[in-house]
C-alpha positions in Angstrom: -32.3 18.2 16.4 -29.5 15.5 16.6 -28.5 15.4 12.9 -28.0 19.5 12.9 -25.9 19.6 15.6 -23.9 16.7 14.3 -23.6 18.3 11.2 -22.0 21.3 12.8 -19.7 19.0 14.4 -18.2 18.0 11.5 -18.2 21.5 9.5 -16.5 23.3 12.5 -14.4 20.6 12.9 -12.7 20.3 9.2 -12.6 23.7 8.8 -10.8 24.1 12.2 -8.7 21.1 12.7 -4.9 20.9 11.4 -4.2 18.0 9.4 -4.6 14.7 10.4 -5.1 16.0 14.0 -7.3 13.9 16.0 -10.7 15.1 17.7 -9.1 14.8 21.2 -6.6 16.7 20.5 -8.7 19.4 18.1 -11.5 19.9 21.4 -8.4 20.1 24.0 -7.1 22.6 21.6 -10.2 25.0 21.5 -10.4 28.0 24.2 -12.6 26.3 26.4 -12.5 23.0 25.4 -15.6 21.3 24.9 -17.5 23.9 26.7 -16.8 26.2 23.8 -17.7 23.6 21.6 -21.1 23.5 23.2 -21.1 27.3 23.1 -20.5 27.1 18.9 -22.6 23.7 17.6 -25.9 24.0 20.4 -25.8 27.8 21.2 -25.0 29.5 18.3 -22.5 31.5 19.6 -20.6 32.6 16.6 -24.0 32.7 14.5 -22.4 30.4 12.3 -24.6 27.5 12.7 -27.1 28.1 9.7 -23.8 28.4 7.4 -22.0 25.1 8.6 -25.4 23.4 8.2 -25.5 24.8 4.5 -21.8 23.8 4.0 -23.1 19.9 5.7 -25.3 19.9 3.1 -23.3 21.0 0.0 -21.0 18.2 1.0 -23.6 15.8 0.8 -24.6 16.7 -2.4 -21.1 16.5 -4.2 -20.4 13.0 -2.8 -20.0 10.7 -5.2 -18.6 6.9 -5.5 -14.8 7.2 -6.5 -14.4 3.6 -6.9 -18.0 3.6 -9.5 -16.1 6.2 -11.7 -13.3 4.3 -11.8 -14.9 0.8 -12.8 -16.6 3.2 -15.5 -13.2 4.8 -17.0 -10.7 3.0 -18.7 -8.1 5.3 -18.3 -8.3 5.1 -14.1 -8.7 1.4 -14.7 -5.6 0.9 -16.2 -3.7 3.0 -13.0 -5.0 -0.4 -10.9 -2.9 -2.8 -13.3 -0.8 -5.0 -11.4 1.9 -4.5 -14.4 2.0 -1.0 -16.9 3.2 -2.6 -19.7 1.7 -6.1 -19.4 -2.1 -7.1 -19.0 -0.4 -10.6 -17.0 -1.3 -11.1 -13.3 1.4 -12.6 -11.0 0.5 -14.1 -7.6 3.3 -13.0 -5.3 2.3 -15.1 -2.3 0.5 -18.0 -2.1 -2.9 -18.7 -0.5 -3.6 -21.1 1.9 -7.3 -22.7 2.8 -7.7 -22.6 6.8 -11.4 -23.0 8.6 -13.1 -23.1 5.1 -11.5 -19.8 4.3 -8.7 -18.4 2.1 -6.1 -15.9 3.4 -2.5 -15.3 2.2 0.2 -17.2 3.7 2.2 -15.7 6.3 4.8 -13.1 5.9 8.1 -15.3 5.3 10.4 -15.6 9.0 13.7 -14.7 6.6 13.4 -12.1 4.6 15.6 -11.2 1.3 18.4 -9.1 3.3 21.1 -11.4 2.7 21.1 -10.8 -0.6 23.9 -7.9 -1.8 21.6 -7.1 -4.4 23.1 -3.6 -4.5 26.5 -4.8 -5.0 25.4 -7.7 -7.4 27.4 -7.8 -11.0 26.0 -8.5 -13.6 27.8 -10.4 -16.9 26.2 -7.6 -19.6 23.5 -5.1 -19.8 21.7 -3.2 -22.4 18.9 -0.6 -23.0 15.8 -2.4 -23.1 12.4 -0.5 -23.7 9.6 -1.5 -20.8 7.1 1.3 -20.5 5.6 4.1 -22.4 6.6 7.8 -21.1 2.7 8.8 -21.1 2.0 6.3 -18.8 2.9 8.4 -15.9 1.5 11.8 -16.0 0.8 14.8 -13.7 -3.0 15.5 -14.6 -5.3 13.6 -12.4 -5.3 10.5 -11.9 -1.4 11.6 -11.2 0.4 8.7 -12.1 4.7 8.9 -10.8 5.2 4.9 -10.7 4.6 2.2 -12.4 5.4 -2.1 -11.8 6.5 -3.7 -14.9 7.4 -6.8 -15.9 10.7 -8.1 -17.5 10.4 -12.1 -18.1 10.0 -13.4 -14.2 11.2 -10.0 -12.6 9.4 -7.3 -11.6 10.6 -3.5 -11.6 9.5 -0.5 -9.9 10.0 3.1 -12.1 9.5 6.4 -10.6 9.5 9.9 -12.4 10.5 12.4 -9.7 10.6 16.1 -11.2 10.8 15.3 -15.1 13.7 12.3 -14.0 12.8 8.8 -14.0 14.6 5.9 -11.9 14.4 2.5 -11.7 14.8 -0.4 -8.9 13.6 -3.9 -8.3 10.0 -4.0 -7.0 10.6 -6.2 -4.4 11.1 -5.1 -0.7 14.0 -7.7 0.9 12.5 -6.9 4.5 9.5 -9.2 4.2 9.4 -9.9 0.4 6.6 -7.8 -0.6 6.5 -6.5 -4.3 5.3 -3.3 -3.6 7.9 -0.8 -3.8 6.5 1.1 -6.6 3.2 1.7 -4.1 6.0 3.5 -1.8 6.1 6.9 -0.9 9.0 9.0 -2.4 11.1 11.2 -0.3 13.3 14.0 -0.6 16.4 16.2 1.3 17.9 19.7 1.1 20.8 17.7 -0.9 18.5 16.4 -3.8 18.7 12.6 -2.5 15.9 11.0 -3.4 14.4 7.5 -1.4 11.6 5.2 -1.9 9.9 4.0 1.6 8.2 0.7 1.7 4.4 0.8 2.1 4.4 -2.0 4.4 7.2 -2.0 6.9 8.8 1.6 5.9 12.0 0.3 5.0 14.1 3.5 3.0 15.9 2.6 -0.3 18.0 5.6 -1.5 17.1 5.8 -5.5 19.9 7.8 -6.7 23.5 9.1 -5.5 26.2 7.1 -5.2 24.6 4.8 -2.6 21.5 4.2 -4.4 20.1 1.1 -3.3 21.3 1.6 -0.1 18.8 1.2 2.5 19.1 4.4 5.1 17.3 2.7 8.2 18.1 -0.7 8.0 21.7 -1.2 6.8 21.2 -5.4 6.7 19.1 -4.6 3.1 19.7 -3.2 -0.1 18.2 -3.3 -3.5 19.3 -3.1 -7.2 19.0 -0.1 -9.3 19.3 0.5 -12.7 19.8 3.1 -15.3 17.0 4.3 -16.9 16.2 7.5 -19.8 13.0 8.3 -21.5 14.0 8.8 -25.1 12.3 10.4 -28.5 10.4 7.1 -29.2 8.2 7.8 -26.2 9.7 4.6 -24.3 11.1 4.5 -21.1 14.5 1.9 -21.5 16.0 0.5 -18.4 19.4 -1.0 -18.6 19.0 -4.4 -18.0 21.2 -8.0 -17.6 19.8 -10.7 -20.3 16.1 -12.1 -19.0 17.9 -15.2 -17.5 20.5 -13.9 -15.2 17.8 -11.1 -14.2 15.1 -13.6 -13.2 17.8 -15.9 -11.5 18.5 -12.7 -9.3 15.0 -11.2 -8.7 12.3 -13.5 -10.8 9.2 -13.6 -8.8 8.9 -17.3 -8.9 12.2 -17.3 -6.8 11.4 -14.9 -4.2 7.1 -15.8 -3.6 6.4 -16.3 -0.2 5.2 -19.7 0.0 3.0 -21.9 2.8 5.1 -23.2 5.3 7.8 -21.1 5.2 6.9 -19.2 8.6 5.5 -20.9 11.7 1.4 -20.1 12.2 1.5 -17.7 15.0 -1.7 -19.1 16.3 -0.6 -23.0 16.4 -0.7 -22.8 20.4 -4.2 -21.1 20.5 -5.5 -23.7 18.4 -3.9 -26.4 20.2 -5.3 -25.1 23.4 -8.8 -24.7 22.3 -8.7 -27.8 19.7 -12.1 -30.1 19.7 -14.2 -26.6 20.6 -16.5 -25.8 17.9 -17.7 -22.3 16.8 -19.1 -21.2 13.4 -18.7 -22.9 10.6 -19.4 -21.9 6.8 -22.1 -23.4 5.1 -23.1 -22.4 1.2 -21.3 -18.9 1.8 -23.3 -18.8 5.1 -22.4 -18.5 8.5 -23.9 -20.9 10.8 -23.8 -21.5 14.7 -22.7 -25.0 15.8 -23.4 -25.7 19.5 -20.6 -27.5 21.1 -21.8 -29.7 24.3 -19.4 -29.3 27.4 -19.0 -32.1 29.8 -20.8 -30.2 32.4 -24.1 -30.8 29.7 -24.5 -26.9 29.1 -24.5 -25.4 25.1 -21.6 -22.9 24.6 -22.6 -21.0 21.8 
């Protein structure tokens, strides 16, 4: 009888919640709180139990693995690139070894946001061609961004209602190149924004402060004109490989090892000498430390 009435939960409760709203808040919601949801899911109030069972088990029966259908298509492969144009991989921060693990390195205690990169001038630019316009499409999977890669530097294009734009892929906040993974905004006044994934940082794409960062006014990042054109490319106008990469090439701006102190260098002082587990063949074993009072702390 457990599985039914949990079943019901879960029907009543998607097709009854708002968005995103938590189960607290959903039951506190109710007319009668949880009493009423006793009344529904055990009692059968409504005499819709039968019916959110069926629905339980119609959901069941369409689940499938989104990530197995993906391995098996090519097409959604490619959307999980690092790069559109360029089957290359590029580590943007390095990993360190630490208790017989790996982990990336720390995020970096200065960040990028001394860097006018807005404002930066740059000798010459031309149109350069970096990624093919069917790349991004709006038939599932919906593709509106893509990372490329030009020499060292990587850029972050967006189409945004049949319009494309184009702006480094780093985030100066932390140094993250992910900017292309952001989430695009909008206002009343057509201004468009990309927000960092990771720390939410908001980088006005077009206008004339594009670049401009709205929430954080110690940061800014370089944009550049871009068109799609009758060839089927999309061309960015770029600065010469060199002076790009001296600017924004990956290889200058990596977050490396040692760069930020390890925020647990006092816990590990304080507990240094205790032993705990330790990996063995991919395994994780128990190693019983002896205390001076002759007990085993496991």
């Amino acid at each position: 009888m457990v599985m039914p009435i949990i079943d019901r939960y879960l029907i009543f409760y998607i097709r009854t919640a708002d968005k995103l709203q938590r189960t607290a808040r959903w039951i506190e919601n109710l007319p009668g709180g949880i009493k009423y949801l006793k009344e529904v899911i055990v009692d059968d109030k409504l005499g819709i139990c039968a019916d959110m069972e069926k629905q339980m088990n119609e959901l069941v029966d369409s689940y499938f693995c989104e990530w197995t259908e993906t391995v098996k298509d090519p097409k959604r492969r490619k959307v999980f690139q690092q790069f559109a144009n360029t089957d290359e991989t590029v580590d943007t921060v390095e990993v360190v070894q630490e208790r017989s693990q790996q982990r990336p390195t720390y995020w970096p205690k200065d960040s990028a946001g001394r860097e006018d990169f807005k404002g930066h001038k740059w000798s010459s630019v031309s149109w350069q061609p970096v990624v093919r316009a069917d790349h991004f499409s709006d038939e599932p999977p919906q593709v509106s961004s893509a990372n490329v890669k030009r020499g060292d530097t990587q850029l972050a294009v967006f189409k945004i209602k049949g319009k494309f734009y184009a702006t480094q892929q780093m985030c100066p906040h932390k140094r993250a190149f992910v900017l292309s993974d952001g989430l695009v905004g909008d206002d009343d006044a057509g201004k468009y924004w990309v927000s960092c994934p990771y720390h939410k940082r908001n980088f006005e794409l077009n206008g004339e402060q594009a670049g401009r960062c709205s929430n954080d006014e110690s940061m800014n990042i370089a944009t550049f004109p871009v068109e799609e054109r009758d060839d089927g490319w999309v061309y960015i106008k770029l600065p010469p490989i060199e002076e790009l990469d001296s600017v924004l090439g990956t290889e200058k701006w990596k977050v490396r090892k040692g760069e930020a102190e390890d925020p647990f260098h006092k816990v590990d002082k304080k507990f240094k000498g205790m032993k705990g587990k330790k990996v063995t063949d991919g395994f994780l074993t128990r190693v019983p430390a002896v205390q001076p009072a002759k007990s085993i702390d496991w």
